[in-house]
KESE-31704 format. One record per residue (C-alpha): residue in three letters; x negated, y, z; residue number from 1. Coordinates in pm, whole numbers. Each point is the difference from the previous one (the first is absolute). Example, Ala and Ser with C-alpha at 12.3 -4.5 7.8 and 13.67 -1.06 7.14 Angstrom:
! KESE-31704
   code        X        Y        Z   pos
    Ala    -1230     -450      780     1
    Ser     -137      344      -66     2
END
This chain:
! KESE-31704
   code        X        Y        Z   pos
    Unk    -1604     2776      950     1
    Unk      247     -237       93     2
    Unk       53     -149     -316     3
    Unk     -375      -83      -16     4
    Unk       50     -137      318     5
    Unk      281     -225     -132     6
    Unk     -157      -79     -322     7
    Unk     -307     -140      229     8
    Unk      175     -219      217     9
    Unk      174     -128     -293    10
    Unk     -306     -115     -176    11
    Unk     -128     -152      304    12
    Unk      305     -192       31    13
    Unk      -41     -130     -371    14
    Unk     -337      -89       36    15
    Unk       48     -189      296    16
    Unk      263     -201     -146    17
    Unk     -250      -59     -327    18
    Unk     -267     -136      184    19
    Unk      203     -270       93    20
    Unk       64      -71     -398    21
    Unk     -217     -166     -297    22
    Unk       22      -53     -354    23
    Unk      125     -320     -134    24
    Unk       -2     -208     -311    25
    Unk      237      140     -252    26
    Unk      237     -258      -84    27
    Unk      318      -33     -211    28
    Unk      153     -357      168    29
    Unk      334       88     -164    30
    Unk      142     -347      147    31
    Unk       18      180      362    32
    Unk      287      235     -153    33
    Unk      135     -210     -336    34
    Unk      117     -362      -51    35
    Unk     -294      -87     -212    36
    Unk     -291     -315       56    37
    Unk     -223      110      220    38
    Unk     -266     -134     -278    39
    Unk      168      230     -278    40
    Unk     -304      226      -82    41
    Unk      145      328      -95    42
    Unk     -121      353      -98    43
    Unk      145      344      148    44
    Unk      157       36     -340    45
    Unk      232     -331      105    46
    Unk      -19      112      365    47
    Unk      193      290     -166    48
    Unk      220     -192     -208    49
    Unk      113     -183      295    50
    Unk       63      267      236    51
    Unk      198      214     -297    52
    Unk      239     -334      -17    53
    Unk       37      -63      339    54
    Unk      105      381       60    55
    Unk      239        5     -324    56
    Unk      181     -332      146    57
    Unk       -2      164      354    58
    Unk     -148     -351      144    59
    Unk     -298      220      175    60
    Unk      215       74      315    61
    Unk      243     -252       48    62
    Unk      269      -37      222    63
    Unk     -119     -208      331    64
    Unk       88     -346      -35    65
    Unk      365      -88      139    66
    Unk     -132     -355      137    67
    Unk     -243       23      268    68
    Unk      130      267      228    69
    Unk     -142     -109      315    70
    Unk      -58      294      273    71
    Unk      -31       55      324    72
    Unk       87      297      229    73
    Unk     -158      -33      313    74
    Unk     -175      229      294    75
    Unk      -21      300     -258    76
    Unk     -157     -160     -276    77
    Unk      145     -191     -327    78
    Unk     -202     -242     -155    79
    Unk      104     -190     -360    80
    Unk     -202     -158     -281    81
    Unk      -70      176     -344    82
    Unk      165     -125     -297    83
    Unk     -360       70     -154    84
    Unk     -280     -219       64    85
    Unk     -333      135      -23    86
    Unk     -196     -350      164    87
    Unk     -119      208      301    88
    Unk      244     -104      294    89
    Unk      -56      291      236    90
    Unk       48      214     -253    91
    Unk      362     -222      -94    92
    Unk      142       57      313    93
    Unk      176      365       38    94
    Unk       92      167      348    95
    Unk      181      308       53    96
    Unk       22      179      307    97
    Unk      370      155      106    98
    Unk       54      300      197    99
    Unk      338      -31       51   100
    Unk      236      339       79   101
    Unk      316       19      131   102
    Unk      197      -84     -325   103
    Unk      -51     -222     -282   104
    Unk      123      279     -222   105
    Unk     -311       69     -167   106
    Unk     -343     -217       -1   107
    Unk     -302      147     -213   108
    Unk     -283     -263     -107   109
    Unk     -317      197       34   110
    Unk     -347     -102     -214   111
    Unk     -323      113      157   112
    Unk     -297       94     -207   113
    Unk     -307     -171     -127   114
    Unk     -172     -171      269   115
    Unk      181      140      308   116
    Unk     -127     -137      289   117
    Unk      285       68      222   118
    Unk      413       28     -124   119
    Unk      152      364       81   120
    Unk      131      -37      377   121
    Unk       87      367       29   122
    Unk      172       10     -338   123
    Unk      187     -263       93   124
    Unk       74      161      359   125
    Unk      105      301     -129   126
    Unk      244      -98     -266   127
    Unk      160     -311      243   128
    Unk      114      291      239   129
    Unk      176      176     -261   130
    Unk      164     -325     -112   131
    Unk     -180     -173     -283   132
    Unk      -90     -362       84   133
    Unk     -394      -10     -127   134
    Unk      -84     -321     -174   135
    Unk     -436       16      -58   136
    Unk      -57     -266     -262   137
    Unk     -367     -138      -27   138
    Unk     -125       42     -366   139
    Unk     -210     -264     -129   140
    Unk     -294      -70      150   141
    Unk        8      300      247   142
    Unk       76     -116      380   143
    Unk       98     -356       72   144
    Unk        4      -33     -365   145
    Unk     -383       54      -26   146
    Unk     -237     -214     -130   147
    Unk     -276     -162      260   148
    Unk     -304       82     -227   149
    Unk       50      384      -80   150
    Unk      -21      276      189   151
    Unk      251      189     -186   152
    Unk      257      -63     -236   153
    Unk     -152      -61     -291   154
    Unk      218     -239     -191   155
    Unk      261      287       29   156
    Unk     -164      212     -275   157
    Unk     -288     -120     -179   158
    Unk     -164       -2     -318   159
    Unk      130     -350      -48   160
    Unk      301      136     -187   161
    Unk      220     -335      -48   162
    Unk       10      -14      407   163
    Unk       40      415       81   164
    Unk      337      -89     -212   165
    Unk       90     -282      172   166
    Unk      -57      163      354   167
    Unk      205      282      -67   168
    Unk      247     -287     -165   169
    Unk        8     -151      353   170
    Unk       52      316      151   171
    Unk      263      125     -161   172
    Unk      164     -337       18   173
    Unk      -12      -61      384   174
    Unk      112      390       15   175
    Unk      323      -86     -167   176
    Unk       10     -412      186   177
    Unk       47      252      284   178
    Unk      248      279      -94   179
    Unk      196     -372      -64   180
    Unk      -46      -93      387   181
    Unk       96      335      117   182
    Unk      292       -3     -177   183
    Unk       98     -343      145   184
    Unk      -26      137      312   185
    Unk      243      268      -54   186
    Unk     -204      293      -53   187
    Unk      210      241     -252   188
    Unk     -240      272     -115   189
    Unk     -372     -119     -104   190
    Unk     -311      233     -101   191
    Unk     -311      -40      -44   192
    Unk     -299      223       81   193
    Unk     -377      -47     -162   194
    Unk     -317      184       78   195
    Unk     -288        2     -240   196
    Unk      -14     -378     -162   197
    Unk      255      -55      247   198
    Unk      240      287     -205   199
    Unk      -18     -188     -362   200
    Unk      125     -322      147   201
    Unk      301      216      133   202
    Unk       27      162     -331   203
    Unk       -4     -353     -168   204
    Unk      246     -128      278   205
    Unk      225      291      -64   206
    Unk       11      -20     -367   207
    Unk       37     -419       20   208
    Unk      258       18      228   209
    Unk      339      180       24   210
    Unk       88     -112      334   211
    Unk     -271      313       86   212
    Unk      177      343       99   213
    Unk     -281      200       62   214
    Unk     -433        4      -32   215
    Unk     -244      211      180   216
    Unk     -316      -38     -218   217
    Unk     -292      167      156   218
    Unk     -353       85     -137   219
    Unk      112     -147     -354   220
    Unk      -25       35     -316   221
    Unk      122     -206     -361   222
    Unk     -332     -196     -152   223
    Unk     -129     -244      204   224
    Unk     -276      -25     -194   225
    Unk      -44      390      -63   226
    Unk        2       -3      406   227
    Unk     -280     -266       33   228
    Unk     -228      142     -267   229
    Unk      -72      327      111   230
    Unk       69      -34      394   231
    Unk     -256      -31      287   232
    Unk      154     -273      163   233
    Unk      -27     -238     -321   234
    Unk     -371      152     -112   235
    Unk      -81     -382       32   236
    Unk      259     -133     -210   237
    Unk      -56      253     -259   238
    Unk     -385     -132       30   239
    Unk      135     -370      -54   240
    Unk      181      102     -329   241
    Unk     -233      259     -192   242
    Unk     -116     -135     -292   243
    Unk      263     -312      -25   244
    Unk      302      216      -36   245
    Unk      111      341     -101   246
    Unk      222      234      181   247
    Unk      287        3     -305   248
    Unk      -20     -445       20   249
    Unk       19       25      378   250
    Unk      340      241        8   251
    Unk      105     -277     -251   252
    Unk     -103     -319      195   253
    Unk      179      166      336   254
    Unk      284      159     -163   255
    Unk      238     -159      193   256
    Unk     -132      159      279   257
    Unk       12      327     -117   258
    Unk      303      169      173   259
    Unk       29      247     -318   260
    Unk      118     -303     -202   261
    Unk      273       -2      240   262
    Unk      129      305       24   263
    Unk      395     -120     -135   264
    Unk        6     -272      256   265
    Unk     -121      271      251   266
    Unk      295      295      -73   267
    Unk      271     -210      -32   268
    Unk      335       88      196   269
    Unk      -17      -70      385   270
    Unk     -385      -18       49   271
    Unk     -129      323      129   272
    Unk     -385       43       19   273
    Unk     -231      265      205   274
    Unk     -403       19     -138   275
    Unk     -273      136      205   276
    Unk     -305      151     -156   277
    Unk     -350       63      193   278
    Unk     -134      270     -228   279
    Unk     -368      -66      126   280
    Unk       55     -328       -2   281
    Unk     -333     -199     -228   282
    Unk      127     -378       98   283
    Unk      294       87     -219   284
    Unk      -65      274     -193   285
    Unk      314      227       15   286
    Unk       22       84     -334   287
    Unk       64     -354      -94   288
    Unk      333       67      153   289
    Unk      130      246     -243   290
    Unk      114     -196     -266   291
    Unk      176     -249      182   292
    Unk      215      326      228   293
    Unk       10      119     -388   294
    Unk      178     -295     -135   295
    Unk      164      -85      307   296
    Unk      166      383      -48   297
    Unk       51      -59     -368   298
    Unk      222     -312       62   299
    Unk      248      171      257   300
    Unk     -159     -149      306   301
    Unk       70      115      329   302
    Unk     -317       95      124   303
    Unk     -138      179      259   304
    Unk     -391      125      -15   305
    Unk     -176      126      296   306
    Unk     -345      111      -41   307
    Unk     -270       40      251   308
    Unk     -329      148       15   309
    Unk     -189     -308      153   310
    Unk     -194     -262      -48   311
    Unk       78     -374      -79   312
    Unk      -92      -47      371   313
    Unk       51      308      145   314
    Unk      359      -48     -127   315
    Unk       43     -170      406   316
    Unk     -153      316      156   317
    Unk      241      321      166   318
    Unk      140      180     -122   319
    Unk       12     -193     -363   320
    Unk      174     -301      157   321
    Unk      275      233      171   322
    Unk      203      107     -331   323
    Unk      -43     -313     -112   324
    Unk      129     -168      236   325
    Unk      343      249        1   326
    Unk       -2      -23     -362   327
    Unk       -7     -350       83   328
    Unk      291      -36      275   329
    Unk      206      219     -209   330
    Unk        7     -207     -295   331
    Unk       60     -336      167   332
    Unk      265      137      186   333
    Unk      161      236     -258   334
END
């Protein structure tokens, strides 16, 4: 009974968020994410080609740009440009807000999900107290970052693949710009902690960058593309790309977001890693996480996997959020 209950007010939750959403133009625009003429008119066979070269050079997440380290700590908040460019100015412009504890022992950078509204104030509460400074980075377009003439973030993920690369590019770049200003400021031990979309930048963060001890990533899974195919919060997307793409060219055009492809990166020495798995979840459907705790496992990788029987929203409810949240402060802390 309660399960239907849960189930329910899940759905409700996805649907409200969909009716906000609409299908788009498929699009390839492989200039947003490669060094290529904008005019170059290229197939997803060379969209392929490209993204298979970039990965095998490792130039698809590159270190953040030495020059141009401008920030500014002020009031809570730290502001600093993105060494990626995307033309929208807003969106250009990151701010993170700092809940400072009593040390500067450990800081964790936290990414929210797709289209929050609001950044995690009682997350960031909780985990202060205990010691853990709580950076809240604004993903692109999502908060400050967002764009005037959407309601929702829909240059984040979209069927227009060339720019769904480069926005998790500029994610996973200003991630790391920061982990570099935290560690200016004398912070000593840096995690990182993801839910949903928010949990495969960590992942990518965490496997890009060594300076990262330890990453929560919660509601997750490996394919990206695998995740927005078949879940109810990206029915529209999935609408926007039948019949222009396949799933097996989509894994390939978004490989480098697929945290299975990173799984090395992910278990080496010194990184520790804790998963957590809504096993009702349908936004990302919870077997999709298997092969990456698989692999992960395979690899040595010191991973942690808690599984709850929730929803991808319910996941915030009692009593689900309580053993999370332990699971949580004991990892961080451990």
């Amino acid at each position: 009974m309660y399960h239907s209950w849960l189930d329910r007010w899940d759905d409700k939750r996805a649907q409200r968020g969909n009716a906000l959403k609409c299908q788009t133009v498929f699009s390839l625009d492989a200039h947003l994410a490669f060094p290529i003429p904008e005019s170059e008119n290229i197939g997803i066979a060379d969209f392929i080609r490209l993204v298979e070269r970039a990965v095998a050079d490792d130039l698809f997440f590159e270190e953040p740009a030495k020059s141009n380290f401008n920030y500014t700590w002020k009031d809570g908040w730290i502001e600093y440009q993105s060494d990626i460019k995307t033309g929208v100015a807003e969106n250009d412009r990151i701010q993170a807000k700092v809940t400072d504890s009593i040390t500067k022992k450990r800081a964790l950078i936290v990414f929210h999900h797709w289209n929050a509204r609001s950044r995690y104030k009682q997350i960031a509460a909780f985990l202060s107290r205990r010691g853990i400074t709580v950076v809240q980075i604004a993903m692109p377009y999502h908060f400050e970052r967002s764009r005037s003439e959407s309601s929702y973030a829909d240059y984040m993920i979209s069927s227009n693949l060339g720019r769904t690369l480069q926005s998790v590019q500029q994610a996973v770049s200003d991630g790391r710009k920061l982990i570099r200003i935290l560690e200016r400021e004398g912070y000593e031990h840096i995690s990182v902690l993801g839910i949903s979309l928010g949990s495969w930048i960590a992942g990518l963060v965490a496997a890009t960058d060594r300076a990262v001890r330890k990453a929560g990533l919660f509601l997750t899974a490996g394919s990206l593309a695998d995740m927005v195919w078949t879940g109810d919060a990206t029915k529209h997307v999935r609408a926007s790309l039948e019949g222009q793409i396949d799933t097996t060219q989509l894994n390939r055009v978004w490989s480098p977001l697929n945290l299975e492809n990173y799984t090395e990166q992910l278990a080496r020495p010194g990184l520790e890693l804790l998963i957590v798995v809504a096993t009702r979840d349908t936004v990302v459907l919870p077997h999709l996480a298997e092969p990456l705790i698989t692999k992960l496992n395979q690899a040595g990788a010191r991973v942690d996997t808690l599984q709850l029987n929730c929803g991808h929203y319910s996941f915030s409810l009692p009593p689900y959020i309580l053993p999370a949240g332990l699971r949580t402060i004991r990892f961080l802390t451990g």
